[in-house]
C-alpha positions as CSV (number, residue, x, y, z in Angstrom):
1,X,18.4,-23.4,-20.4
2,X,16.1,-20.7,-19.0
3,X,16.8,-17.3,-19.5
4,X,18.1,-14.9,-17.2
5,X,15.9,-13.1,-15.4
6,X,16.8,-10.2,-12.0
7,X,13.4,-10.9,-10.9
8,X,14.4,-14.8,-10.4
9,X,14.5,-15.4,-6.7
10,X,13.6,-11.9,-5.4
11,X,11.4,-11.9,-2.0
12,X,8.9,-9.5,-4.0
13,X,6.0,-7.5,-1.8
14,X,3.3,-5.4,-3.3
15,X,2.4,-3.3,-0.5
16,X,-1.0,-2.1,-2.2
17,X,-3.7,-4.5,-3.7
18,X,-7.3,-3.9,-3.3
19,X,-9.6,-6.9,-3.4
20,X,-12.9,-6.8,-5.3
21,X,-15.9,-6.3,-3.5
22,X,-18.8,-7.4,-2.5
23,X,-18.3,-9.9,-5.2
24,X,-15.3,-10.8,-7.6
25,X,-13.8,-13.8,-9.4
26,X,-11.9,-16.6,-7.1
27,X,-8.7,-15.0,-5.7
28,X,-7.6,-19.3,-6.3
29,X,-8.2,-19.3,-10.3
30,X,-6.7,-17.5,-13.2
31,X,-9.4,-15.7,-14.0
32,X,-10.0,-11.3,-14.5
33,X,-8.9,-10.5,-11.3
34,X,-5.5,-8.5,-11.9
35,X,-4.2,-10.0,-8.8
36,X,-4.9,-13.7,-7.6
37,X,-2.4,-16.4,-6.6
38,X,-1.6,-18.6,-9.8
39,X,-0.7,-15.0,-11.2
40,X,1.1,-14.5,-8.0
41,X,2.8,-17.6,-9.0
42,X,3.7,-16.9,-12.5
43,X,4.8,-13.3,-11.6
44,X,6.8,-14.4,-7.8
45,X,5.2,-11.8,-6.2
46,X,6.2,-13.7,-2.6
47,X,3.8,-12.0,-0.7
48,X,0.6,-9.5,-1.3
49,X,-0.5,-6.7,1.2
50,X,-5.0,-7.0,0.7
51,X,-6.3,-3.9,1.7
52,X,-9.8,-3.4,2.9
53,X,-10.7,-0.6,1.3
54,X,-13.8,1.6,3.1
55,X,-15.0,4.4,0.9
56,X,-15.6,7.8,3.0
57,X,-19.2,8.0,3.9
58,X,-20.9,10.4,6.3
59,X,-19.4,10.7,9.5
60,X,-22.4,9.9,11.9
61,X,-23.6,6.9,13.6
62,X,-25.0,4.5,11.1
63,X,-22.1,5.6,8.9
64,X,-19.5,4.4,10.8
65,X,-21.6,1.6,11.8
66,X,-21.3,1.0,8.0
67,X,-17.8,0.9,8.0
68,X,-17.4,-1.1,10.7
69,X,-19.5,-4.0,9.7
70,X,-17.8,-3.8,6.0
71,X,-14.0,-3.8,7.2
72,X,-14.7,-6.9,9.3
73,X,-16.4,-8.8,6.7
74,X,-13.4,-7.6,4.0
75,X,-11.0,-8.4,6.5
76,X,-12.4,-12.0,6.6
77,X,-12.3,-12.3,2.9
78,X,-8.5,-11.6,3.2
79,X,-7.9,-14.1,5.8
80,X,-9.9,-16.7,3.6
81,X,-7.4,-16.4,0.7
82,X,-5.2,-18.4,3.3
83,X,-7.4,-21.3,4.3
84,X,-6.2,-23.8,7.0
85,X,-5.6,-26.8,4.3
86,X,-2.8,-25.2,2.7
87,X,-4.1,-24.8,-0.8
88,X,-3.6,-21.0,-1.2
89,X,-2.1,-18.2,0.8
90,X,-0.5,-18.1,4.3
91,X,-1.5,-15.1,6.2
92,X,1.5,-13.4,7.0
93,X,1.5,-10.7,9.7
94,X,5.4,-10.7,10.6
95,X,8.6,-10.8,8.6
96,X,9.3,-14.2,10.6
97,X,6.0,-15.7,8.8
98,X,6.4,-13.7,5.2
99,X,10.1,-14.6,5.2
100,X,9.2,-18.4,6.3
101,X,6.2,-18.6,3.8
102,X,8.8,-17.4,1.0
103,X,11.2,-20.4,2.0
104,X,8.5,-22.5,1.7
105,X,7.4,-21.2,-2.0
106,X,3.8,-20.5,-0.1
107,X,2.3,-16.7,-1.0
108,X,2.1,-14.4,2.0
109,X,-1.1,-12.4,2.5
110,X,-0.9,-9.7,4.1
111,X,-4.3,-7.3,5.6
112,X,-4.2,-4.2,5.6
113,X,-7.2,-1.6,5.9
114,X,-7.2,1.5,3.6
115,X,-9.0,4.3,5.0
116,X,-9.6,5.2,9.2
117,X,-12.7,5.4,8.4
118,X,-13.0,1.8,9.4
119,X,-12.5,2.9,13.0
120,X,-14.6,5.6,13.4
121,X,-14.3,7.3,16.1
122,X,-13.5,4.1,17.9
123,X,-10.0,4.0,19.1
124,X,-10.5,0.6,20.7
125,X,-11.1,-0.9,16.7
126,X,-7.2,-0.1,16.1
127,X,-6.6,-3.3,18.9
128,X,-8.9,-5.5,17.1
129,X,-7.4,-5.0,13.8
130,X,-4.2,-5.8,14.9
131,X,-5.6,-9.2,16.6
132,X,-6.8,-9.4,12.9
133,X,-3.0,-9.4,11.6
134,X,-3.4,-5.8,9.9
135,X,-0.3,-4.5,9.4
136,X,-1.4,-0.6,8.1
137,X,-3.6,1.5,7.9
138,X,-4.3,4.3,5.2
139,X,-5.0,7.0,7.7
140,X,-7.7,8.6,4.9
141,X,-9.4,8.1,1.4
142,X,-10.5,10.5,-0.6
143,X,-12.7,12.8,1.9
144,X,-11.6,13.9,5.9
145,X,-12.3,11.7,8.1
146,X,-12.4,12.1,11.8
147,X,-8.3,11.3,11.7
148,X,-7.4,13.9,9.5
149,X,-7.3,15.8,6.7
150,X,-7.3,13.9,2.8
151,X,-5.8,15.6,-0.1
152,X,-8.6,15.4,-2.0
153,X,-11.6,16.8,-0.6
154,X,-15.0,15.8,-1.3
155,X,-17.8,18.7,-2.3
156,X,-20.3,15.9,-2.0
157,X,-19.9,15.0,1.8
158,X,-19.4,18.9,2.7
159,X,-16.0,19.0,2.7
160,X,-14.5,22.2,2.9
161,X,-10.4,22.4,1.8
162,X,-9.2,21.4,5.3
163,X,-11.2,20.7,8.6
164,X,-8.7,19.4,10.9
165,X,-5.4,21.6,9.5
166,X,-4.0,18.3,9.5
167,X,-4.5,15.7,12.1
168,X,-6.9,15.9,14.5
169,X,-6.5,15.2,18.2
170,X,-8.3,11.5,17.6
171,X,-5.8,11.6,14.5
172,X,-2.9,12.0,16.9
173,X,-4.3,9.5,19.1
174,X,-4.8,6.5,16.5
175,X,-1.2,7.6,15.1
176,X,0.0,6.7,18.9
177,X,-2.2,3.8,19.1
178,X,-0.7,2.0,16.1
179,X,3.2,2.5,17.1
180,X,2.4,0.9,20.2
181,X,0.2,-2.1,18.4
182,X,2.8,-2.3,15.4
183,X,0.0,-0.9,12.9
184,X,2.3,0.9,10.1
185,X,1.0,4.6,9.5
186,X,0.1,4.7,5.8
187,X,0.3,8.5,4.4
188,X,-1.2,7.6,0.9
189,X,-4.8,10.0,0.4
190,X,-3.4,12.3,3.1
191,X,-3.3,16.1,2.8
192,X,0.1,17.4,2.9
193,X,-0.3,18.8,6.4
194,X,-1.5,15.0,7.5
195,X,0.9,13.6,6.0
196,X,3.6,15.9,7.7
197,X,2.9,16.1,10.8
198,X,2.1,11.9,10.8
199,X,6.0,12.0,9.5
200,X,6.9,14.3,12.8
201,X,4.6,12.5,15.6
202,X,5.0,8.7,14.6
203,X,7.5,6.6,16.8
204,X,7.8,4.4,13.8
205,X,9.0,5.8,10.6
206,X,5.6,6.2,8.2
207,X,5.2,5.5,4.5
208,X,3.1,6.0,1.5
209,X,1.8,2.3,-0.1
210,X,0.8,3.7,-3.2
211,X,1.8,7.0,-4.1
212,X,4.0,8.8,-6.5
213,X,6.3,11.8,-7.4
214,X,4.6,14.9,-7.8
215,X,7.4,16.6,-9.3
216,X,6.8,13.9,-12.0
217,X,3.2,14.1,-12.3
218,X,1.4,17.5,-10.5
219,X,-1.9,15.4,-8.9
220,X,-2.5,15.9,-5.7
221,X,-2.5,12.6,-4.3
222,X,1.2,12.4,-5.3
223,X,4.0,13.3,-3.0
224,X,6.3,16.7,-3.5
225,X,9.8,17.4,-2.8
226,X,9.5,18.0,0.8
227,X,7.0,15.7,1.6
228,X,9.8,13.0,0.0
229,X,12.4,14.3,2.1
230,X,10.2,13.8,5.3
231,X,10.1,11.0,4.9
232,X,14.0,10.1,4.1
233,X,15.3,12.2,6.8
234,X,12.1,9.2,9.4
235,X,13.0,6.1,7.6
236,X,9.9,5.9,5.9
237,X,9.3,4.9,2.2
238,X,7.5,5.5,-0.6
239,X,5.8,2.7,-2.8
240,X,5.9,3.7,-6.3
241,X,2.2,2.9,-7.4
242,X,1.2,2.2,-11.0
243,X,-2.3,4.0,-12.0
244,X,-2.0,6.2,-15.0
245,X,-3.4,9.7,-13.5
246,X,-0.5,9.8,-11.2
247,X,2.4,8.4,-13.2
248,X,1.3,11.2,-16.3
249,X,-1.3,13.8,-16.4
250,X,-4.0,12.6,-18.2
251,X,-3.0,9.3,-19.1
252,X,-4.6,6.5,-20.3
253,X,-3.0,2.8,-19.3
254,X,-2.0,2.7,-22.8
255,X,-0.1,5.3,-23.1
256,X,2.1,4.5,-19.9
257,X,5.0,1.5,-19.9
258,X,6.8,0.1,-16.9
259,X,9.3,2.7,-18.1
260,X,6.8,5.7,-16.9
261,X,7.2,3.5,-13.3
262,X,10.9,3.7,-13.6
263,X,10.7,7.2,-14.1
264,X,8.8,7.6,-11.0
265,X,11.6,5.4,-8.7
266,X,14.2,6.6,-10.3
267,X,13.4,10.1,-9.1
268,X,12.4,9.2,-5.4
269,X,16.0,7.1,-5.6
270,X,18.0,10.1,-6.6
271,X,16.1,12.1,-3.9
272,X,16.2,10.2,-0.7
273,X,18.1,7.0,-1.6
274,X,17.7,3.3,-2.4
275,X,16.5,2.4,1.2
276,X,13.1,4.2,1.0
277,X,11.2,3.2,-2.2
278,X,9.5,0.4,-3.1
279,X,6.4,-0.7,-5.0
280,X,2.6,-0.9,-4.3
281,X,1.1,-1.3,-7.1
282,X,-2.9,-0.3,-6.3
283,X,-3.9,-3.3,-8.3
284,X,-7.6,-4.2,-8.8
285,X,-8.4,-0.7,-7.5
286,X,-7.6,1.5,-10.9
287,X,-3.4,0.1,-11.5
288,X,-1.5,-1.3,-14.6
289,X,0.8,0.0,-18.0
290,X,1.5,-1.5,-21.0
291,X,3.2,-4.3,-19.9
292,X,2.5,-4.9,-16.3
293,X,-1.5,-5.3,-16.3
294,X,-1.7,-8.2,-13.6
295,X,0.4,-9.6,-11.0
296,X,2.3,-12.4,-13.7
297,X,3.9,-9.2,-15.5
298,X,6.2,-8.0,-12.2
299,X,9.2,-9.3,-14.1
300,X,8.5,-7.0,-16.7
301,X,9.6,-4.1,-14.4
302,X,12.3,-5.6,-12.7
303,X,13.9,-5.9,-16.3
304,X,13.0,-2.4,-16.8
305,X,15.3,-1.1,-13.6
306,X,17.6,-3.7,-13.8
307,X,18.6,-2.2,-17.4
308,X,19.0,1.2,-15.8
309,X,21.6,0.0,-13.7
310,X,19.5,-1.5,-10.5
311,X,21.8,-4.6,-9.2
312,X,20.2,-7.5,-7.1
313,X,20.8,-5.6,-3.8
314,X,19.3,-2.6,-4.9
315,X,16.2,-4.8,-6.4
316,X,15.6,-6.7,-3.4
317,X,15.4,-3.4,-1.5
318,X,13.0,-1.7,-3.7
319,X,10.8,-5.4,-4.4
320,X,10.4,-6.0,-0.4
321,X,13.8,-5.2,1.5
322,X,12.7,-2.0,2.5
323,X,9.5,-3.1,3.2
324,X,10.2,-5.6,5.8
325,X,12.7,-3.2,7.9
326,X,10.0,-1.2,8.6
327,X,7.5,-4.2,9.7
328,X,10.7,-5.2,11.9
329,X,10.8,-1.6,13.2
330,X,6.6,-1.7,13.9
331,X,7.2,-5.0,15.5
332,X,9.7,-4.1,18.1
């Protein structure tokens, strides 16, 4: 008889993966990748949100021009992990699709684009990357960008330690743009003052993919007290993520365990409740512990918060629940 497991059965969504690029191992074999579909599989992880990642570059002409042409060509890499003959992914760009490829046992891919960036200054690109299925968008990397302010600056692009104070008008406008196109409004990178006053304009409540608790962990890509309760008191959630530097100061992968994760849940639980947490893990861009180093160890946690008193309700929520209100809120 096969042991019990809480993670048996769970509609489980990682709402942060990055993919490798411009080369990488198969997403279809078992190979170094931390995240491809037979460890999907093994892990039932039932559906994956692929971001494109852009890296901040200068903001001119042949720099967006740059990110343009990169986003569209990672954006086709994520819709090839779900060819048309069935034999990996289905891409997945509303709950009705992610909830029907879960019935089906069929992973769900998900795009998603980290960094504006992408758009430039291009309001127009927000429309075709929802025709591409994207379902957020990291308003900022590391670096401003013409959106807004990130919360870490970068010296080597002449980044002073705010530009915009926040968002800046285009930054309001793409905000605007994506509640009306069902775009989520990812908060993850953002500066403090972004990221609150994203939480006060958005229609639809925001959230932070992969992110932690910087009450936990003082980095400043993490998300403080009042930041947290910003996002409560919208609806929004935050997605536990799993890279050392923000789960421990310092810390190697080593040294963390899925019980440093816990920590990190636990806290935002006990702070703004059950229905606005979940977990995005920032695989294959810098995330893993001791124990959950690829996609086939998720169980691993779910054991973990299931022995600190996490029931099947509660684990769905935090494992994709929470997740998929939200898209249902975009969607509407």
């Amino acid at each position: 008889m096969k042991e019990f497991s809480p993670h048996d059965g769970l509609l489980a969504i990682d709402t942060h993966v990055d993919i490798p690029w411009p080369n990488g191992p198969s997403p279809f074999e078992d190979g170094p990748r931390c995240v491809d579909l037979p460890k999907l599989k093994a892990g039932q992880i039932a559906a994956v949100c692929f971001a494109a990642y852009i890296p901040q570059g200068p903001r001119d002409a042949g720099g967006h021009e740059g990110a343009a042409l990169r986003v569209r060509a990672m954006l086709d890499a994520i819709a090839a992990m779900a060819p048309k003959d069935g034999s990996g992914g289905v891409l997945t760009s509303t709950v009705d699709a992610i909830e029907a490829a879960f019935a089906e046992g069929k992973t769900g891919i998900i795009p998603a684009i980290e960094n504006g960036y992408a758009m430039g200054e291009d309001l127009a690109a927000l429309d075709e990357f929802a025709a591409r299925g994207v379902r957020y968008m990291t308003l900022t990397h590391n670096g401003h960008n013409a959106l807004a302010d990130a919360a870490i600056p970068l010296a080597s692009l002449g980044n002073a330690t705010t530009e915009h104070g926040g968002l800046s008008e285009l930054g309001r406008a793409a905000v605007t743009r994506m509640n009306e196109l069902g775009i989520l409004v990812d908060i993850s990178h953002a500066a403090k003052s972004t990221m609150l006053q994203a939480a006060a304009l958005s229609r639809t409540p925001i959230l932070a993919t992969h992110s932690c608790i910087r009450a936990l962990c003082d980095h400043p890509r993490n998300l403080d007290d009042e930041q947290l309760e910003a996002l409560g008191a919208t609806g929004g959630l935050v997605q536990i993520t799993i890279v050392s530097n923000f789960l421990r100061p310092k810390a190697r992968a080593s040294d963390l365990t899925v019980a440093d994760i816990a920590d990190h849940v636990d806290y935002a639980v006990k702070k703004i409740g059950i229905d606005h947490v979940g977990i995005g893990t920032d695989f294959d861009g810098g995330g893993g512990v001791k124990g959950f180093m690829n996609a086939a160890q998720a169980p691993n946690l779910t054991k973990e918060l299931f022995k600190r008193g996490y029931d099947r309700e509660a684990l769905g929520k935090i494992w994709g629940g929470n997740f998929l209100r939200l898209l249902r809120v975009a969607e509407r």
